[in-house]
N, C-alpha and C positions, 0 to 999 in steps of 0.2 A: 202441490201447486198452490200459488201465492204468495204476498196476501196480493186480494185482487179488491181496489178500491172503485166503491159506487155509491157518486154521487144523489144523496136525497136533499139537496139543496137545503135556501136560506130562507124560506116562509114569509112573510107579508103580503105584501101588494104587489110588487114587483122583485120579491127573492134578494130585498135588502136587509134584513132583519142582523140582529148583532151579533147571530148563532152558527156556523155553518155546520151543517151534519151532514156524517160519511159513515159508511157501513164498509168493516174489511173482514174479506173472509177466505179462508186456510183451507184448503184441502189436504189431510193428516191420517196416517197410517196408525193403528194401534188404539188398546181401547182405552187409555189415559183421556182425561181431559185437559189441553193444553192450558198453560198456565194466565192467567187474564193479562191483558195488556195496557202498560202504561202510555199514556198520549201528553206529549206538552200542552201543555193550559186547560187538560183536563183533571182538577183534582183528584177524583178517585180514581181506583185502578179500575178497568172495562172487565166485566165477564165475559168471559164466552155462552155463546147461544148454539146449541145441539141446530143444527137443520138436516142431518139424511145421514146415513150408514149402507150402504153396503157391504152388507157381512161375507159375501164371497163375491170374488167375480175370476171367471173363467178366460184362458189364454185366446185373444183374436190375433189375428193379421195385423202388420204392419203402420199403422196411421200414415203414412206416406211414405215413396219410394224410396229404397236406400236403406230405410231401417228396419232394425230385426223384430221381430213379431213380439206383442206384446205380453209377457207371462203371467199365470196366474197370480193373485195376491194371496199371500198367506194368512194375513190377517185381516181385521175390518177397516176399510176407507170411509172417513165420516168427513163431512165436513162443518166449520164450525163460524162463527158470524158474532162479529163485533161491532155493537154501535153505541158511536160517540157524537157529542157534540162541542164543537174547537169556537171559542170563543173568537171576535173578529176586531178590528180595529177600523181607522180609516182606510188606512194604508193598507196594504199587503203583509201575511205576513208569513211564516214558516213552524210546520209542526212537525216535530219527528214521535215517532211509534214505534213500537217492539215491545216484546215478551219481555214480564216482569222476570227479571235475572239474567236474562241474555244481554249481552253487550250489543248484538246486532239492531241495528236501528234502522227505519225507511224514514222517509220524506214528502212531504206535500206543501204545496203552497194553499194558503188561506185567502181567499179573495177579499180585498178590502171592502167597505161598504160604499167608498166614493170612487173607487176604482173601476175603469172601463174592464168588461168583462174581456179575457183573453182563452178563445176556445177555438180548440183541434177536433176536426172532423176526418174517418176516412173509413172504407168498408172494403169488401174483398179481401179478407187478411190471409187467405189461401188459397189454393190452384186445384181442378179436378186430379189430376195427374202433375205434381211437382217437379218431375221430371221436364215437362215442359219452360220449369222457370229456366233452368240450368242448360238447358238447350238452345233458348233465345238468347245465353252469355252473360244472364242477368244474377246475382247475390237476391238469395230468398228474401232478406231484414235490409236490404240498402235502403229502400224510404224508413220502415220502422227507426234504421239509424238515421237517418237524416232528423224525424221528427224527433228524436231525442236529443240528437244537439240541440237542436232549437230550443225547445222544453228546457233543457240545463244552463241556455244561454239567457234566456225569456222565460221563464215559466209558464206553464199553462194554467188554467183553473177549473177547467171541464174538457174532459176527454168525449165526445159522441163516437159512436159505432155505428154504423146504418145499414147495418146488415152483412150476410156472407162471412161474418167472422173468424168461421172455420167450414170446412167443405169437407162433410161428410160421405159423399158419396160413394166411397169406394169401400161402405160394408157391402155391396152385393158381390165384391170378389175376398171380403177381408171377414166376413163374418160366417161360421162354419154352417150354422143352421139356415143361412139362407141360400143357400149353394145348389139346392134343387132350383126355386125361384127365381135364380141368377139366370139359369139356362134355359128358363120358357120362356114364349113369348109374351109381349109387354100384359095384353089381356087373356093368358092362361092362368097368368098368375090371382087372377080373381078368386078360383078357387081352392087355391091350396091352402092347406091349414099353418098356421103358426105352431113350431114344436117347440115342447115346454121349455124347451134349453132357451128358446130364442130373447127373451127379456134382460135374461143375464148378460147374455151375450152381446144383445146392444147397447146396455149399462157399459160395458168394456170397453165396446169399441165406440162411444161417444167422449167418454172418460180419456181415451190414450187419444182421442183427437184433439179436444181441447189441450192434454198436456201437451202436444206435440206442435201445435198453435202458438199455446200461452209460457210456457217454459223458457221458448227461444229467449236467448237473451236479453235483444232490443225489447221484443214488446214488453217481455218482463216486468222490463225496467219501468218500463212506463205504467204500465197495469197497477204499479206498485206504489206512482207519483204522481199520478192525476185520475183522482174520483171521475168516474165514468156515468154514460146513460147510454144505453145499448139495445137496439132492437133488430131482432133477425130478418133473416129472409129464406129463402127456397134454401140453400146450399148449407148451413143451418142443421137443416132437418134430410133433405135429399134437391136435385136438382129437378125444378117445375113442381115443388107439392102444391096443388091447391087447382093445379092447373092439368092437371092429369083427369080421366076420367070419374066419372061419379063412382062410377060400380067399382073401380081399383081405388080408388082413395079410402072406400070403406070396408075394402076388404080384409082380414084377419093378418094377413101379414105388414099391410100399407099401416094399418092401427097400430099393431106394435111397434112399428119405426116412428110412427107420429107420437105415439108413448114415451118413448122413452127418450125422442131429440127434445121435447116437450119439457121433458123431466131435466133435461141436461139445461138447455136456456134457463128455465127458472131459477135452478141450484147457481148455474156459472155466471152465467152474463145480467141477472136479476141479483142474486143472492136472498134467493125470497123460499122460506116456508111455505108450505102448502097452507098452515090456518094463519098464518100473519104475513101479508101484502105489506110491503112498504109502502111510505105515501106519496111516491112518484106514480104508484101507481093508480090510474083514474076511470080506467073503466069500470063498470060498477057491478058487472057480470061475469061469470065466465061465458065462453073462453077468454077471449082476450085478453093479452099485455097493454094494450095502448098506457102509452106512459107520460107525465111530463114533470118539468119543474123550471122553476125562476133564477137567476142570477142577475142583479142591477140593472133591473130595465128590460133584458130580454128574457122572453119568455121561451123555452121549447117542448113541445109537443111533437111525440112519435107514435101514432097512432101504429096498428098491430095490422097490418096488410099480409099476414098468412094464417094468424090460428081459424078465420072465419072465410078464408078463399076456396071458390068452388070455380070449374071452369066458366060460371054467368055469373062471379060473383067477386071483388075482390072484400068488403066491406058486407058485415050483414046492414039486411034493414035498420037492426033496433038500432047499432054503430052508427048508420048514417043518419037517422034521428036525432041519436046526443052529439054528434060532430057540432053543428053548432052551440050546446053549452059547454064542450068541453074546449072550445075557441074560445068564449065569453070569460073561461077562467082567468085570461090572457090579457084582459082588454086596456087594464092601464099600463101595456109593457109599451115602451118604444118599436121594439122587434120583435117578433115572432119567428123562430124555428123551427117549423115545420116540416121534418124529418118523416120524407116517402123514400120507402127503401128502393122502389123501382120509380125511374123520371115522373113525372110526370106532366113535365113542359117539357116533348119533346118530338121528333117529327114521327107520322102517323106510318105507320106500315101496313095500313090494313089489305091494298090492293098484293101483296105480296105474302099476308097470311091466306089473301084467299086463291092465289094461285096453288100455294102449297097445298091445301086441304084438295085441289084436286088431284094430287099425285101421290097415287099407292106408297106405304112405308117411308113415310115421312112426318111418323109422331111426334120424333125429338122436335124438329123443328117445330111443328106447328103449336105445341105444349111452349116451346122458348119462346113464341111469338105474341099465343095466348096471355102470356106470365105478363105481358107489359100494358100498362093503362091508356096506352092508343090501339089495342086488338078492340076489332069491332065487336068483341064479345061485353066489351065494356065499357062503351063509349057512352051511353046514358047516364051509368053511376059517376063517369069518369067527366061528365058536364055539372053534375051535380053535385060533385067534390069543387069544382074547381069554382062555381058558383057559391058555394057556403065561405070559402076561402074569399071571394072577391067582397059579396056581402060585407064577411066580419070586416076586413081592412076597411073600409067604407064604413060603417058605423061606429067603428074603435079609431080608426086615425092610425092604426098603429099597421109600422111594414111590415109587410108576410113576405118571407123569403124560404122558400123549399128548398132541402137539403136532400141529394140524391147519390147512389153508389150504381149499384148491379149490371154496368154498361161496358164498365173497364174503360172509362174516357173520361175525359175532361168537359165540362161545357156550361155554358150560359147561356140561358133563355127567360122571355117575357110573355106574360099574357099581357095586354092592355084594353084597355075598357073606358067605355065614361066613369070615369071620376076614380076609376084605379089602375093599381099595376102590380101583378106577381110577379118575383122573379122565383130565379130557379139556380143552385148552382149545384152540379153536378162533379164529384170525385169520386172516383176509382179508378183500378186498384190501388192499394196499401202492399198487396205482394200477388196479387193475378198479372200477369201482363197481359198488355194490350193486343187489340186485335189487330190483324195487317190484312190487307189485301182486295179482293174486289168488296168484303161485306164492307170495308171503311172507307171505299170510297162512294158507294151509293149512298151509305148515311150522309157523307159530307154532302152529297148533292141535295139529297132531301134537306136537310139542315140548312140549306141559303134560300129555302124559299118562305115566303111567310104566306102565313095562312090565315085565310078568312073564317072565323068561327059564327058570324051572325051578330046583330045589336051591336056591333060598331064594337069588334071585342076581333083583336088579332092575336094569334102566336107567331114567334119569331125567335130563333135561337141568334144571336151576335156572335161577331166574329169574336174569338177569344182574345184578350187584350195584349196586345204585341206581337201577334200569333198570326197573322194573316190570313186566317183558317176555321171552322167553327169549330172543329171537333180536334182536341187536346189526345193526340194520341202514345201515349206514356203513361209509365205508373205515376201516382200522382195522390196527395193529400192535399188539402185543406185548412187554413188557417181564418180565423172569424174574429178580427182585434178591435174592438170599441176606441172611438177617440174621442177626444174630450167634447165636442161638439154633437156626440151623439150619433155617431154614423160609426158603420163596420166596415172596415178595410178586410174586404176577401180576399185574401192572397191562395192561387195553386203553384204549390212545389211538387213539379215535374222532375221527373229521374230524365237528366241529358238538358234541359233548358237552365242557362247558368241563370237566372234572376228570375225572381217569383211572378205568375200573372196577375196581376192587381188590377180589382177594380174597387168603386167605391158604392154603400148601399147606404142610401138616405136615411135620417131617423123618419119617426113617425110624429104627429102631430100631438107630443105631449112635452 
């Protein structure tokens, strides 16, 4: 698998500096070490960097419907990590890569330093059950291809993920040692022990997910031509982690899933050593990922909203303590991208999770409802987020615009305040489809009302622009295009809407 590029951005003040640096990294059979690799405008040849081995891994189940089960490896899978830094110009410019001696080459564009930053956003990049894409009549990669044309037409210069990248969930029918577990009830499984087999086994089967994710073609292609910044969410690791009860989250089998999907983001979607962090990343502790970095003026920060969620919890304390310095890193950007994998300007469900909690055997739901930052389980953190957020834009000048997936919709929304405004734009899926039916049209109804949050501070989601409608119901990606004047033209490319929904977002006051 690869190479898979991750962007670590362009260092100064605002991520203009003359340098841009990228890390690519190979996932490789055999115990050779691959040969270093040459980069245009980078003099020397790049070494390769050892990050993980598995020396065996055992045969699982399927990573998605259709295909044939994944077989044992004969030999060790390691993967290996290359990082470079590509020299920049004004302008834009083009770097090709590949193995010294090989003819094969890949490609990236190099962001110029006077150049408006031009970035692709999208999350969902798989379905619980695949089967259901092929059912609704839909091609798994039709947007992945869509945003590749573009990309080949227009270039991009930062790829965002925002979670759900790949959707794990179906080791409780695809992984052998959890097959007892599979068949109890949700909290029998509190007690059951983890058997020794089972590590291996979910090393395997996170490993054929991701390949089965990241291999396709389209994303391939892209994975391979625009340096990324990626942060997960529930589907990641399983569907509701964090959000599930206390006593099963911590129980022997929930831990070795949270082990090893743990182990899988870091290696794939980070490309991070356990003792060497890259310097996207900013939280200063474990557990968490929270990550960010700079490109000309915008800033983005994707704080880690699952290694520290508990069902009263999405953020720990210490997290929402440094939330305000790790915004302050930000403060001379015109933008800020603020990447919440779950909405968070978006309408409140709460009378409807607590109907749910009165009606026997109805976990899933109440766990799916739990997972969103307007469940009353979180509504004080979730004022307290969205106050350090209003704050920072108010003392820095600079716009804070949130970036969101895990809905399967399209949307736009605003907080408004004395003397600010959050917005919010909302894309997914990338390959989930959308939801139909009564759940979409109660959203919509919720969605056209605006809401009073207190101190002269509203929520309001807007109709989506040319849409007649608030909620974007199609697969759907994200485009984030700087113009010369300093503002972001957001474009959503909808699967079935011929012209992109466009709006415009303000610079900030620098």
């Amino acid at each position: 698998m690869g190479p898979l590029l991750h962007a670590r951005g362009g260092g100064g003040a605002t991520g203009s500096t003359n340098r841009w640096r990228v890390a690519a990294t190979f996932l490789l059979e055999g115990d050779a070490e691959p040969p270093d690799l040459s980069v245009d405008g980078v003099g020397l040849s790049v070494p390769p960097r050892f990050l993980h081995e598995w020396a065996t891994l055992p045969p699982v189940g399927p990573a998605a419907a259709g295909l044939p089960p994944t077989p044992a490896l004969r030999q060790p899978v390691r993967m290996w990590r290359y990082d470079f830094a590509v020299p920049r110009g004004l302008q834009d410019g083009r770097a090709g890569y590949g193995f010294q001696g090989e003819e094969r080459r890949w490609h990236f564009t190099v962001p110029g330093t006077a150049m408006p930053p031009r970035i692709a956003f999208n999350a969902c990049g798989g379905c619980e059950d695949e089967g259901d894409i092929a059912a609704a009549g839909l091609q798994r990669n039709g947007q992945w291809g869509h945003l590749l044309g573009r990309h080949r037409a227009d270039p991009f210069h930062l790829m965002l993920m925002g979670g759900d990248q790949v959707y794990a969930d179906g080791l409780w029918q695809q992984v052998p040692a959890l097959r007892q577990a599979a068949s109890a009830p949700l909290m029998r499984r509190i007690d059951l022990p983890a058997l020794a087999e089972l590590p291996a086994q979910l090393d395997a089967w996170y490993l054929a997910t991701y390949r089965h994710a990241w291999n396709q073609p389209e994303p391939a292609a892209l994975l391979a031509s625009v340096p990324g910044l990626r942060m997960w969410d529930d589907h990641d690791i399983i569907d509701g982690w964090g959000s599930h009860p206390e006593k099963l989250l911590g129980s022997p089998i929930y831990q070795a899933i949270y082990a090893a999907a743990r182990r899988a983001f870091r290696l794939y979607q980070i490309g991070m050593a356990d003792d060497d962090p890259p310097e996207t990343l900013i939280a200063g502790e474990p557990p968490g990922f929270t990550q960010g970095m700079m490109l000309n003026g915008v800033g983005i920060l994707a704080p880690d909203l699952r290694s520290e969620r508990r069902p009263d919890q999405v953020l720990s304390p210490r997290s929402l303590r440094n939330l305000p310095a790790w915004l302050d890193r930000f403060s001379g950007c015109a933008h800020l991208l603020f990447m919440s994998s779950v909405p968070l300007i978006f309408p409140s469900f709460g009378l409807i999770e607590r109907m749910f909690n009165l009606i026997p055997g109805r976990q899933k739901m109440e766990d799916d409802l739990r997972d969103q930052w307007r469940s009353p389980a979180h509504a004080v953190e979730w004022r307290e987020v969205i106050g350090h957020l209003a704050d920072f834009t108010k003392r820095s000048g600079c716009t804070v615009t949130i970036l969101s997936g895990e809905v399967h919709l399209g949307a736009y929304g605003a907080i408004t305040g004395p003397g600010f405004t959050l917005r919010q734009c909302v894309s997914s899926g990338i390959v989930h489809p959308a939801p139909t039916g009564f759940a979409v049209d109660m959203m919509e109804r919720l969605a056209g009302k605006r809401e009073k949050m207190g101190r002269n501070m509203h929520l309001s989601m807007a109709e989506m622009p040319g849409l007649g409608r608030h909620l974007l119901t199609a697969r759907n990606w994200l485009s984030l295009i700087g113009t010369d004047e300093g503002e972001l033209t957001a474009r959503w490319h909808a699967e079935g809407v011929e012209a992109p929904l466009t709006l415009t977002i303000p610079a900030g006051r620098h």
